[in-house]
C-alpha positions as CSV (number, residue, x, y, z in Angstrom):
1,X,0.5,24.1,-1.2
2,X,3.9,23.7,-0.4
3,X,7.0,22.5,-2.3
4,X,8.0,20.9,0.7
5,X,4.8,19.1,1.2
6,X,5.2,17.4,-2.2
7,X,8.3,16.5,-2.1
8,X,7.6,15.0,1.9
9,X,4.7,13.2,0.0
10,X,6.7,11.8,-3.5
11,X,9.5,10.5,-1.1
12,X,6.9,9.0,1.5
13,X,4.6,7.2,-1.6
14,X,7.6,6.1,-3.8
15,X,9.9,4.6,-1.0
16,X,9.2,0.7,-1.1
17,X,6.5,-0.9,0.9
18,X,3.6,-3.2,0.9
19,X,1.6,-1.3,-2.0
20,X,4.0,-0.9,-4.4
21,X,5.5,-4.4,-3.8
22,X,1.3,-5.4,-4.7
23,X,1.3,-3.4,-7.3
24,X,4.6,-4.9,-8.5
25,X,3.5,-8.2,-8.4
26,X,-0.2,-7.6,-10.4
27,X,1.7,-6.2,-13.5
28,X,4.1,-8.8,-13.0
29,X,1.6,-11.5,-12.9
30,X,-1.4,-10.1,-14.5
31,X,-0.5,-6.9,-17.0
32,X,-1.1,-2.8,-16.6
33,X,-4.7,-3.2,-15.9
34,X,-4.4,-5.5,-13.2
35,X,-1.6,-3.4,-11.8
36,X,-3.9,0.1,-12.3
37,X,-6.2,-1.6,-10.2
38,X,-3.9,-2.6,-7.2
39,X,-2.8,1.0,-7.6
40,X,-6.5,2.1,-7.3
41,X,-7.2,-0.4,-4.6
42,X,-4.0,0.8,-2.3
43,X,-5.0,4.2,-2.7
44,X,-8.5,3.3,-1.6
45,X,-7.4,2.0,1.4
46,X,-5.6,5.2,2.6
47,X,-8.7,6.5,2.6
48,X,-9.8,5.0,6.4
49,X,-6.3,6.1,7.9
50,X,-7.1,9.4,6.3
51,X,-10.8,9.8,7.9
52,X,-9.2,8.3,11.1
53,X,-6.4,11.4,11.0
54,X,-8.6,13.4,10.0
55,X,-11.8,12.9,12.7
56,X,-9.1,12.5,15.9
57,X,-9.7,8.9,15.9
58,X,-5.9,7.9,14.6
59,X,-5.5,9.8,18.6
60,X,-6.9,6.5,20.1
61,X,-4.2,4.6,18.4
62,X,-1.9,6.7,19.2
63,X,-2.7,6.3,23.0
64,X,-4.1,3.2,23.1
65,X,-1.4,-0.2,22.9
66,X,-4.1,-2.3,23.1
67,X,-6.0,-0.9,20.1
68,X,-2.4,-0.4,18.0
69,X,-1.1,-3.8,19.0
70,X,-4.8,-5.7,17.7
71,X,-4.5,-4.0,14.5
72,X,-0.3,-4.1,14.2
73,X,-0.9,-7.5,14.2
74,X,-4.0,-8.1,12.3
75,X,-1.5,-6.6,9.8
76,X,1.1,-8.7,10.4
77,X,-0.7,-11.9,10.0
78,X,-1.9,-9.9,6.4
79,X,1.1,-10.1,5.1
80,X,2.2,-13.7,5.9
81,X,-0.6,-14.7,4.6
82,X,-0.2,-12.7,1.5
83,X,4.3,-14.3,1.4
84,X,2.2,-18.2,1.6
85,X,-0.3,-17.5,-0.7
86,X,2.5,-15.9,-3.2
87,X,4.9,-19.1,-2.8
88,X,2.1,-21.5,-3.1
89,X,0.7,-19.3,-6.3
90,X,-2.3,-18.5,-5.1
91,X,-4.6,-15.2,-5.1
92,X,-4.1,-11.9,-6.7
93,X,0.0,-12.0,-5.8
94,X,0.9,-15.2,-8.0
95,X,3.3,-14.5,-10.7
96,X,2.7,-16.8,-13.6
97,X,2.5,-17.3,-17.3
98,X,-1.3,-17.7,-17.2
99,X,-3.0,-14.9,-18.5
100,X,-6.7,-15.3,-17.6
101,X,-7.9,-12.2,-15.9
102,X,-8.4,-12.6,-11.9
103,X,-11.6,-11.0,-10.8
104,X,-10.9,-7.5,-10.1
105,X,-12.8,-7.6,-7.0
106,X,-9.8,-10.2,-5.7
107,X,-7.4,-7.5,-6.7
108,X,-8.9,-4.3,-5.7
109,X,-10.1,-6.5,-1.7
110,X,-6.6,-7.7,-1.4
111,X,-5.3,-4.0,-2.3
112,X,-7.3,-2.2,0.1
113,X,-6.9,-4.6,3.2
114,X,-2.9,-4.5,2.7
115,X,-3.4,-0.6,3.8
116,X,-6.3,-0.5,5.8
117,X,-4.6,-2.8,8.1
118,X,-1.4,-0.7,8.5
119,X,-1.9,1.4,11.7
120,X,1.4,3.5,10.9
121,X,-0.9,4.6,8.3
122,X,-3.1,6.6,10.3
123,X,-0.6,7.8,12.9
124,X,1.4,9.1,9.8
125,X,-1.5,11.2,8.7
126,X,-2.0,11.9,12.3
127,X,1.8,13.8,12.6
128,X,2.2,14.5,9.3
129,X,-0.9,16.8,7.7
130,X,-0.7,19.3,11.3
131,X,2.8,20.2,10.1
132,X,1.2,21.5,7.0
133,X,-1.8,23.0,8.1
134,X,-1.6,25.9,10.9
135,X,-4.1,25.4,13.8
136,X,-5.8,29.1,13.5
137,X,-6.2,28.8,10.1
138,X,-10.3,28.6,9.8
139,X,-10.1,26.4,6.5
140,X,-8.2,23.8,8.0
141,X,-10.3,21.1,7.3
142,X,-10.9,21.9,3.9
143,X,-7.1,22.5,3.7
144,X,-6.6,19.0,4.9
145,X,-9.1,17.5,2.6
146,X,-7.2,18.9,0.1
147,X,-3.7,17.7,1.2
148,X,-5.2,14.2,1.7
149,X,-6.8,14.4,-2.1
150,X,-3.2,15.9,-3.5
151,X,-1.5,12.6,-1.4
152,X,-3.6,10.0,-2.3
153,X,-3.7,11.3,-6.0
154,X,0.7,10.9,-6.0
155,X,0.0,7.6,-4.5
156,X,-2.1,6.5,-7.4
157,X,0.2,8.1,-10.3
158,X,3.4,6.7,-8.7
159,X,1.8,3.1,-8.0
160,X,0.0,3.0,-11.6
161,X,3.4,4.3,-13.1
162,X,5.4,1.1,-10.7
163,X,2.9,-1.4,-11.9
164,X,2.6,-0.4,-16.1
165,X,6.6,-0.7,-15.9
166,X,6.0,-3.8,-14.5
167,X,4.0,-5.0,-17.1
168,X,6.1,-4.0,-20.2
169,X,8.6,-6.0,-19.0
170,X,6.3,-8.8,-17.9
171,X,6.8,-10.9,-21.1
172,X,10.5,-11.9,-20.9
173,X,9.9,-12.8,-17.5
174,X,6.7,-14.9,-17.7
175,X,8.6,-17.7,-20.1
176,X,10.8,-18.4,-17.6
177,X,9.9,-20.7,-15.1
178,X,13.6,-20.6,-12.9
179,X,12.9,-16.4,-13.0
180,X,9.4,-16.5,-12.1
181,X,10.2,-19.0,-9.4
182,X,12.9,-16.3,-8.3
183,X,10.1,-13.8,-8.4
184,X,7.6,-15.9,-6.0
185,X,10.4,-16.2,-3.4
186,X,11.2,-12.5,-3.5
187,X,7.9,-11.1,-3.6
188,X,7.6,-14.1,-0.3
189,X,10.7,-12.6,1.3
190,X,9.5,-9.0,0.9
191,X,6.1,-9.3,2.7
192,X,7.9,-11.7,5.1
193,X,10.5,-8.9,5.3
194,X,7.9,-6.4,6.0
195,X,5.6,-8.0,8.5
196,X,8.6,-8.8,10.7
197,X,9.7,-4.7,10.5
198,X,5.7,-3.9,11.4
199,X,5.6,-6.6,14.3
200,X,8.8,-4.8,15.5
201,X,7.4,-0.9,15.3
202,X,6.3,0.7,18.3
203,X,3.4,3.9,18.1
């Protein structure tokens, strides 16, 4: 395995998105285990975008507008949903003083579905892994297997390690209600932010 390879996937899994914004907003709201399971549940759904790469299918996206465009937007929709239901402080994103567990069922579903509907997802396994693996080597799939493990393990570690700093610091900011109102609009704004840069991205 390569050094570049790593260092591709630390940059790709730590730069800001939708997961670690998630995961953000579960330790936030809800302490490290709820913020080890939207880690879990993120890297769970890389897994379809993986399989996709993977199995040629992430090809049909790739080619297809129609079939990009239905689930580009199926995304999109996502995550404004996922800015309402934060303002109105509702679901597995709310940030609150409350600390009854949510089910984790709610957390892990709304993890998953935040990545499996990302369709970058699979065209970024579908360009990135064939750099890494050589096209006469007879182990490739194996090889990829591996890669795709090694990726989705950094993407757990990194989210987990995003989310428990989250929670360590949740208690100052839980008995504030002007902060944690700050926090709602932000985490809003971010997924707003997002779908609008997703609605605008092109195969």
């Amino acid at each position: 395995m390569s050094i570049e390879f790593l260092i591709t996937t630390f940059i790709v899994v730590a730069s800001p998105g939708t997961g670690v914004i998630y995961t953000l907003a579960a330790g936030l709201s809800r302490g490290a285990r709820a913020s080890v399971l939207a880690a879990f549940a993120c890297t769970m759904g890389i897994i379809p975008h993986m399989a996709a790469a993977i199995t040629g299918l992430a090809a049909l996206l790739h080619a297809s507008a129609l079939a990009f465009d239905v689930i580009k937007y199926l995304g999109v929709a996502y995550l404004l949903y996922l800015a309402w239901a934060t303002l109105r402080e509702h679901g597995a994103l709310s940030v609150e003083a409350d600390t009854t567990p949510r089910s984790a069922r709610q957390v892990i579903v709304t993890g998953i579905l935040i990545n499996i509907l990302n369709p970058k997802l699979s065209i970024f396994f579908f360009t990135f892994l064939p750099q890494f693996v050589s096209t006469t080597d007879p182990n490739a799939l194996p090889r990829m297997l591996g890669l795709s493990g090694v990726f989705m393990l950094m993407t757990f570690v990194v989210f987990a390690i995003y989310g428990v700093f989250a929670a360590a610091v949740r208690q100052p900011i839980v008995g504030r209600p002007k902060v944690l109102t700050w926090m709602r609009r932000s985490f809003a704004a971010a997924f707003v932010a997002l779908g609008a840069k997703l609605a605008f991205t092109d195969r």
